[in-house]
N, C-alpha and C positions, 0 to 999 in steps of 0.2 A: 498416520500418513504425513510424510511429512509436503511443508508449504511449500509450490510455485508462485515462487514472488513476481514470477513475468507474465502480463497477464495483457491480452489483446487490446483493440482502441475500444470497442466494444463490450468485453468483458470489463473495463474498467470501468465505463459510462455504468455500468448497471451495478459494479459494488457500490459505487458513490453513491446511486440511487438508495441500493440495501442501508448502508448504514445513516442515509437520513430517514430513512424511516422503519428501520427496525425496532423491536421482532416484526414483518410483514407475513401477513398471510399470502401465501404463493400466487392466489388468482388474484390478489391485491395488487402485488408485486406486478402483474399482467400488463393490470391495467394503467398502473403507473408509467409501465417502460410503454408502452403504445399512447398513452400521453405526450409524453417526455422526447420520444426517437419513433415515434410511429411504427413500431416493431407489432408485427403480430406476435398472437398465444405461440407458434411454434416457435419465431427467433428467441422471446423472450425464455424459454424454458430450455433452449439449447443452447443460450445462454448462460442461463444459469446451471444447468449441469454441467457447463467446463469451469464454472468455478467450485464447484461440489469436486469435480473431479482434481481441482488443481490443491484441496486442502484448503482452500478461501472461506467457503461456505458451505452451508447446510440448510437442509430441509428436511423437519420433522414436525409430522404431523401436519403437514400442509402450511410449516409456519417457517418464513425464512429469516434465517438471520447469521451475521459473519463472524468467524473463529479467532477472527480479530480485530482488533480496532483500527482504528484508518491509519492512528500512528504508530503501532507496532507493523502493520504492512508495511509504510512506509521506511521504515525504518528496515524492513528486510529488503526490500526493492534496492538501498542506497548499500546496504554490504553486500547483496550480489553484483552492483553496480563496480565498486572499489573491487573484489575479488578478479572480474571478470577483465576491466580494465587497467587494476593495479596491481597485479598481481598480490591483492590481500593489503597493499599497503597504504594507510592512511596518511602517514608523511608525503608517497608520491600522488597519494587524492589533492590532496592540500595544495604543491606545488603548482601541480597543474591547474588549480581550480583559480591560485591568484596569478599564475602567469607574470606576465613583466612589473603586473601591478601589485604592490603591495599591500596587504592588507589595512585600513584605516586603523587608527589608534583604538576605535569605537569595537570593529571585529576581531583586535587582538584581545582587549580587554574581556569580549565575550567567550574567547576560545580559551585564553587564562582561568577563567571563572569557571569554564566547562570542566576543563583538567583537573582541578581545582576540586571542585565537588566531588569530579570522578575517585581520586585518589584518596579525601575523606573517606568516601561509602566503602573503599578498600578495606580500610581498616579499623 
């Protein structure tokens, strides 16, 4: 199945939850999110089935836990991001992202360093 990296104000409040304290056991998970956001047993579990459903997570055996890490989501959430409003392109992310302002010497130096590695691991 593949991942929806777009995922509600709601849905998202409750992976954060999953991954501070995963593996959780499901009625754990319950009780946590009706802690947390006063959610009952039914929001919390129809909750979590639209991230079951979206590829996010899973439940097995009454034990939840997410199909990926906070930063590999994140990291899908920021390419559907660039796709959707750059059409795919990181050079027009970029532009737009420092606008009139230029990037400091300190984030060019980070973004060379980025490249950098990237183009090592190429090859």
């Amino acid at each position: 199945m593949k991942t929806n990296f777009r995922l509600t104000n709601a849905e998202m409040k409750l992976a954060e939850l999953i991954w501070d304290n995963e593996p959780v056991a499901s009625m754990e998970l319950v009780k946590l999110a009706g802690h947390a956001f006063g959610w009952k047993k039914s929001t919390a579990f129809s909750v979590l089935k639209a991230l079951i459903n979206k590829g996010v997570a899973q439940n097995i055996n009454s034990v939840v836990s997410m199909l990926h890490t906070k930063e590999q989501f994140i990291s899908g959430q920021s390419q559907n991001y660039v796709d959707d409003m750059f059409e795919g392109s990181l050079p027009k992310f970029i532009a737009a992202f420092f606008g009139d302002k230029p990037p400091t010497p300190q984030q060019a130096a980070e973004i060379r360093t980025m490249i950098d590695d990237y183009e090592k691991r190429r090859t």
